[in-house]
C-alpha positions in Angstrom: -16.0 157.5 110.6 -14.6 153.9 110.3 -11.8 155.1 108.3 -10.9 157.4 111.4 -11.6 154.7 114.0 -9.5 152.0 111.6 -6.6 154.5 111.9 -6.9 155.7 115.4 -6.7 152.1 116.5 -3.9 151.1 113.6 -1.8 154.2 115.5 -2.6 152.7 119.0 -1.3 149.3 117.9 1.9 151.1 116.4 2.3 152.8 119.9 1.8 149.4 121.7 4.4 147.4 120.0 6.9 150.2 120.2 6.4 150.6 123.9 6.3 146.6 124.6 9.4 147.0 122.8 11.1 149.3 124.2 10.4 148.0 127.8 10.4 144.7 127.0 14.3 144.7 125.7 15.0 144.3 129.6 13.1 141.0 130.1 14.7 139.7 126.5 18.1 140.0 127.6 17.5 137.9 130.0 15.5 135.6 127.9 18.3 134.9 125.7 20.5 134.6 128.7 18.0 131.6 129.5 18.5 130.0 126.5 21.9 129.2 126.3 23.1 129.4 129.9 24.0 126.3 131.4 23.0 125.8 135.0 25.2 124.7 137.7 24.9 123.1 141.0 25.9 125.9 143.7 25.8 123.1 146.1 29.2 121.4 144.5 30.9 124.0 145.5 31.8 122.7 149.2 33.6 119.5 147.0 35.0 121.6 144.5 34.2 119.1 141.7 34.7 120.0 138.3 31.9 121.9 136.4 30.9 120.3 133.1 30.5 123.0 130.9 30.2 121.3 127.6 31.2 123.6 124.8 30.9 126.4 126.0 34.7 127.1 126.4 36.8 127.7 123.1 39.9 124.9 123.6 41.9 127.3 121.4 42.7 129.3 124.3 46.8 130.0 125.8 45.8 132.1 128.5 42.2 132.0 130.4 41.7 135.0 132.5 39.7 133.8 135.6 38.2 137.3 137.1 36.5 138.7 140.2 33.8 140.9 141.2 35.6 141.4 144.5 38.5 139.8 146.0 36.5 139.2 149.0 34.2 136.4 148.0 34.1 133.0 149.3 32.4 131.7 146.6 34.6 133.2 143.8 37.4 131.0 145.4 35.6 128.0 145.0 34.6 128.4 142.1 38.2 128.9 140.7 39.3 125.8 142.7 36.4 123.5 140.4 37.3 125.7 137.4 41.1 124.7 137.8 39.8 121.1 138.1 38.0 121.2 135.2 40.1 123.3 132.8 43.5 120.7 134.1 41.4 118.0 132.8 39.9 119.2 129.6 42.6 121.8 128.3 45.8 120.4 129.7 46.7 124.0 132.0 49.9 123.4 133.7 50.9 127.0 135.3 48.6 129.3 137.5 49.2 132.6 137.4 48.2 135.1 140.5 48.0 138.7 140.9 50.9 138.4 143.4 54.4 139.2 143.7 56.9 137.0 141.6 59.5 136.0 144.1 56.7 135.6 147.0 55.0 133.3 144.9 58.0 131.3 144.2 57.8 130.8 148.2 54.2 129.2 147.5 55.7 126.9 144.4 57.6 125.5 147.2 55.0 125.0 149.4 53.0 123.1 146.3 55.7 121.2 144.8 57.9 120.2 147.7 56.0 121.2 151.0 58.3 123.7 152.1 57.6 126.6 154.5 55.1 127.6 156.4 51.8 128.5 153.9 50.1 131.4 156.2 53.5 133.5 156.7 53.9 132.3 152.5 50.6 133.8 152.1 51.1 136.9 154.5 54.4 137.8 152.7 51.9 138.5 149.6 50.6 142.1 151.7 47.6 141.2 150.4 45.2 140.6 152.8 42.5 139.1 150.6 44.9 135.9 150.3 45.0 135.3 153.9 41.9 133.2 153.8 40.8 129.6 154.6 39.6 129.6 150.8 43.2 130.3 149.0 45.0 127.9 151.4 42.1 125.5 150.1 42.9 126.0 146.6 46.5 126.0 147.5 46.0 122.2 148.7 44.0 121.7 146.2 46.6 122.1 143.4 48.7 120.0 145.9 46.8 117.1 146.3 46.1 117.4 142.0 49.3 117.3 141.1 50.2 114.1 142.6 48.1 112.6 139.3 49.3 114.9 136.8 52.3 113.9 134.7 53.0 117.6 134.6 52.7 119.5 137.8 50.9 122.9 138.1 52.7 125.3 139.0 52.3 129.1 140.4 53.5 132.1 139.1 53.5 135.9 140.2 52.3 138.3 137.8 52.2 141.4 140.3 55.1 143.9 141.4 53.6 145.4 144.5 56.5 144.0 147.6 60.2 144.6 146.6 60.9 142.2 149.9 61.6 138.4 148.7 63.4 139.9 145.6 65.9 141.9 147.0 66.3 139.1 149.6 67.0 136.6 146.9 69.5 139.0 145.5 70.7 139.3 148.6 71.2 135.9 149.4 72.5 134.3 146.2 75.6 137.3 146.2 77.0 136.6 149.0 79.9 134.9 147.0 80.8 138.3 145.5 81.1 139.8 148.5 79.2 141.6 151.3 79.0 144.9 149.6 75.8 143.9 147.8 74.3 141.9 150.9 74.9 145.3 152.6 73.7 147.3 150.5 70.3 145.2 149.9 70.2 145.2 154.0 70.5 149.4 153.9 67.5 149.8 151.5 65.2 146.7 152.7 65.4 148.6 156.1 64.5 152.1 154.4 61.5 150.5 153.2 60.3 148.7 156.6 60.5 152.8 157.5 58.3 153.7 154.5 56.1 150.8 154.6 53.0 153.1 154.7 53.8 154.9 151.7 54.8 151.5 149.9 51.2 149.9 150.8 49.9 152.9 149.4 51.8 153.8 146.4 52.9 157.0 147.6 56.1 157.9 147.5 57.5 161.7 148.0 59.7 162.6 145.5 62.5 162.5 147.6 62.2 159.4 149.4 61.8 158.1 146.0 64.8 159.6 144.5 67.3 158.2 147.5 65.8 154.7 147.0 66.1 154.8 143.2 69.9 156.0 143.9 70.5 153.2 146.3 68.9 151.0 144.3 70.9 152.0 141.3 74.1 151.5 143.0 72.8 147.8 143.9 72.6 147.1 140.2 75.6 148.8 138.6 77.5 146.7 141.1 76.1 143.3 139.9 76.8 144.4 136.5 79.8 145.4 136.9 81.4 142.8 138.9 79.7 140.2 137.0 78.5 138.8 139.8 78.0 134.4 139.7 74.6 135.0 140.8 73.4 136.9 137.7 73.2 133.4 135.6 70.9 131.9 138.2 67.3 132.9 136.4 65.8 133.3 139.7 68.0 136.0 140.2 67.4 137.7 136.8 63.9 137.6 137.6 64.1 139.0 140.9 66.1 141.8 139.7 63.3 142.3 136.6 60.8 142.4 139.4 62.4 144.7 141.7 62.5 147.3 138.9 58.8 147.0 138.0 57.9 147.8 141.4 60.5 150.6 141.2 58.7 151.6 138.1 55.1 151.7 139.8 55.8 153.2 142.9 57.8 156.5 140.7 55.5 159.1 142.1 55.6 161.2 138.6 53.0 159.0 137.4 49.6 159.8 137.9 46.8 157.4 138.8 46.1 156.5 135.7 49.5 156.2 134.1 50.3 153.9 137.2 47.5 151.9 136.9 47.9 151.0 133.0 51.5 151.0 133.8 50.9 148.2 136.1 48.2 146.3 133.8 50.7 146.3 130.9 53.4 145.0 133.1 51.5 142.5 134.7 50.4 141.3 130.7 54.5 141.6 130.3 54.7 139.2 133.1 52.2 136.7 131.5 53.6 136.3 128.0 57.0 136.3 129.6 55.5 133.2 131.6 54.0 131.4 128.6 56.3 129.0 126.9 55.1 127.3 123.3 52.9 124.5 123.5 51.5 125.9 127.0 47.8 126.8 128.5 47.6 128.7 131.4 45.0 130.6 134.3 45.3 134.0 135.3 43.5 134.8 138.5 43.2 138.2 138.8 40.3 141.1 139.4 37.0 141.5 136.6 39.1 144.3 136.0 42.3 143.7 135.0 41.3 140.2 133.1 38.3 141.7 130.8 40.0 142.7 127.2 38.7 145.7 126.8 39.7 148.8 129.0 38.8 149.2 132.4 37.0 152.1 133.8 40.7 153.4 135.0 42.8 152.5 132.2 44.2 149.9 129.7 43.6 146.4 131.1 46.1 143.6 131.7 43.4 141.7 129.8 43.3 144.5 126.6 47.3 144.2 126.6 46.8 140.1 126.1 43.9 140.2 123.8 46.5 142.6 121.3 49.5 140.3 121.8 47.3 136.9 121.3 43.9 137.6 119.7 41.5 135.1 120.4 43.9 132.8 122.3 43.6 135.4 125.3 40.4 134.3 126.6 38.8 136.2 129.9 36.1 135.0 132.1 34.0 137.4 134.5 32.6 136.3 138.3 29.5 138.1 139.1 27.0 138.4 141.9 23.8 140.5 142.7 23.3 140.3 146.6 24.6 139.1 149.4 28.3 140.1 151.2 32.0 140.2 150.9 34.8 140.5 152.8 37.1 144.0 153.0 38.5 146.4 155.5 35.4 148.4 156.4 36.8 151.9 157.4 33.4 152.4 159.9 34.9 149.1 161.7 37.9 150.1 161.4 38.9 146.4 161.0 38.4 143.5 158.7 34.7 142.2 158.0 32.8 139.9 156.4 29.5 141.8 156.6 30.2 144.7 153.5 27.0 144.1 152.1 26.7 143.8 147.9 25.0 147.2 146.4 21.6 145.4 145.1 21.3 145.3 141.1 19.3 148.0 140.0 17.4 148.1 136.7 19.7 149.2 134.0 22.5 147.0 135.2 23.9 143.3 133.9 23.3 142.1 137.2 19.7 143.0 137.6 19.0 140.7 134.3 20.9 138.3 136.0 18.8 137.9 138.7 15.6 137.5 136.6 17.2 134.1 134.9 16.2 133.3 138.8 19.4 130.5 138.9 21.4 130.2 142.0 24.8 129.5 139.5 25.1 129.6 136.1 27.7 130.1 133.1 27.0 131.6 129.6 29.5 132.3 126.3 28.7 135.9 125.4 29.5 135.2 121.9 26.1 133.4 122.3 24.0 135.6 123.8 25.2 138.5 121.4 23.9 136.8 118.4 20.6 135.3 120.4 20.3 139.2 121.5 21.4 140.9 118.2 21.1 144.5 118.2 18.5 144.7 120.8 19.5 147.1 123.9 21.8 146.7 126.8 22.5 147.4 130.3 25.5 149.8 130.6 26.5 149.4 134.2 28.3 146.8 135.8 29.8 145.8 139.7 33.3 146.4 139.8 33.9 146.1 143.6 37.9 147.2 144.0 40.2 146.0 147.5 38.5 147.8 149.8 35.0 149.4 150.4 33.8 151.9 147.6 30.9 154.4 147.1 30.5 153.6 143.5 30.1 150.0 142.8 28.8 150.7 139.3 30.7 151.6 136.5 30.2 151.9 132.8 30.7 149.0 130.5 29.1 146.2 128.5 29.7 142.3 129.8 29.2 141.0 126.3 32.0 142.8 124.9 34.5 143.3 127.8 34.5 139.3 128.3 34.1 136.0 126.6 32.2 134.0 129.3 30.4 134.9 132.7 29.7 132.7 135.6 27.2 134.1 137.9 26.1 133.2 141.2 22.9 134.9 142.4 23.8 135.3 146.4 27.4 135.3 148.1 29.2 135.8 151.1 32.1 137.0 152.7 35.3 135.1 152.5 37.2 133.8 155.8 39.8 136.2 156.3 42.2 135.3 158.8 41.6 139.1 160.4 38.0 138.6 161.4 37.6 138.8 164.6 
């Protein structure tokens, strides 16, 4: 009868421990969170001062992705304005690169460097919207003011092909001296696009359209070449022209969703390495998705094409947050708002464990927390919060593997688009 008692209760113990195990992986993710995280002051935010964040940043890095959740976040552009600030000082970055157009960007180096043009319409000639905001014309001032005490300026850079407009009009502009049959030419097709801007926004080209504005287009460039047009040894130009035919490339409506979405990524990496020059660092602000180095839940990242060209000197940091609001074009509105509320963090996802470190900001390597964590079990869902409004804010993935560092901040809001109204 003891013997039986002794084993029924030896059993019950087994059962225990396996159950407190089980369910108690949850709370121990987050545990291990806890002990390395380090904590930051959400209230710096409004000063944009630099974080410290000790060493938890490898200094080996060329390229640091800088991602976000959304691109509707007014804290998520803060943040990268502190996070510029800090990695200037402590790495030495000298070039910023945005998910943006090239040649539009160029427009905002002038801005930065010699206070040229007008920043909005520099901003607006992006066509996208999620720049027009008080909080990226902050960070562009805040690189200006920075770099009158660095010896070498930070610049901007476009890493993006999705406006053929200040490219061809550079073309345009700079081949005059061979002639007007280029100009004209450039004139003909920028105005066939102002006809099909809808389809352009949207990546939808009919076949046809496509075919007369790949012919045109073709013409454009067998000209130059043939001619050998003066303006062809201005780098600018050469760029501009590369640039052109990536968007030509992306908008070829044979490609499928996916094909065009890794198509872009693996450009945009193209764009990146093309960018970095020996003995350079550099920042690439761009969505959770296209910086983590793993693939997305569409297709190849820009992040996965980096981390296979430059190992562990491609370095990728993820934004996350678990309530509050962002900004996007809310199709019940029918306009721009601020009030798109964040899908709560369930159990089961990274952000519901980040919510029980109970933090209003903090930072974490994952490198850490994998070997705090070991083999013990995961979430498996993510936020991944695209331009606009989605039904499916979750998607399959793992945080620890798909970046090197996350900075989380519990509750966030909207950022100020210049469309509110």
């Amino acid at each position: 009868m003891i013997a039986i008692r002794f084993s029924v209760t030896f059993l019950l113990l087994i059962v225990l421990s396996v159950t407190q195990h089980v369910h108690g992986q949850d709370k121990s993710l987050s545990e291990h969170i806890k002990r390395v995280a380090i904590v930051l002051d959400s209230s710096t935010l409004s000063s944009y001062a630099p974080f410290d964040l000790g060493f938890g940043i490898n200094p080996e890095f060329k390229v640091m992705g800088i991602g976000e959740q959304s691109h509707g976040t007014s804290e998520f552009f803060k943040t990268r304005i502190s996070l510029i600030n800090s990695l200037v000082k402590s790495s030495g970055v000298t070039k910023i690169g945005l998910e943006a157009p090239f040649a539009e960007v160029e427009n905002l180096n002038a801005y930065v460097l010699e206070g040229k043009g007008d920043l909005p319409q520099i901003l607006k000639s992006f066509r996208l919207f999620n720049y027009e905001c008080k909080e990226f014309v902050d960070l562009a001032e805040n690189v200006k003011h920075l770099n009158k005490s660095l010896k070498s300026p930070l610049t901007f850079f476009g890493i993006d092909m999705q406006t053929p407009f200040q490219a061809l009009q550079n073309i345009a502009e700079s081949c005059n001296a061979n002639g007007n049959a280029t100009s004209d030419s450039i004139s003909k097709i920028t105005e066939y696009y102002k006809l099909l801007d809808n389809e352009m926004y949207n990546h939808m080209f009919n076949k046809q359209d496509f075919a007369e504005l790949s012919t045109l287009s073709n013409q454009i460039f067998n000209t130059l070449t043939k001619d050998k047009a003066a303006c062809l040894q201005k780098d600018i130009i050469l760029k501009s022209i590369d640039s052109y035919k990536q968007f030509l490339m992306l908008n070829n409506p044979e490609n499928d969703f996916q094909a065009q979405s890794t198509l872009r990524d693996s450009l945009m990496a193209e764009n990146v390495l093309n960018a970095l020059k020996p003995g350079e660092k550099m920042i690439v602000l761009a969505h959770n998705g296209h910086v983590q180095r793993t693939p997305n839940t569409y297709s190849k990242s820009m992040g996965y094409f980096l981390a296979q060209k430059l190992g562990t000197q491609y370095q990728c940091m993820a934004m996350t947050t678990s309530t509050g609001y962002y900004t996007a074009f809310t199709p019940a509105a029918g306009k721009v708002t601020d009030k798109n509320p964040i899908p709560d963090a369930k159990v089961g996802t990274f952000e519901h464990e980040f919510s029980k470190i109970r933090k209003s900001m903090f930072f974490f390597n994952t490198s850490m927390v994998k070997k705090q964590h070991g083999s013990g079990t995961l979430p498996d869902k993510y936020k991944l919060l695209p331009f606009g409004v989605t039904n499916q804010p979750f998607v399959s993935g793992n945080l620890l593997d798909d970046f090197n560092y996350v900075l989380h901040i519990e509750k966030t809001f909207g950022n100020q688009s210049f469309y509110l109204k």
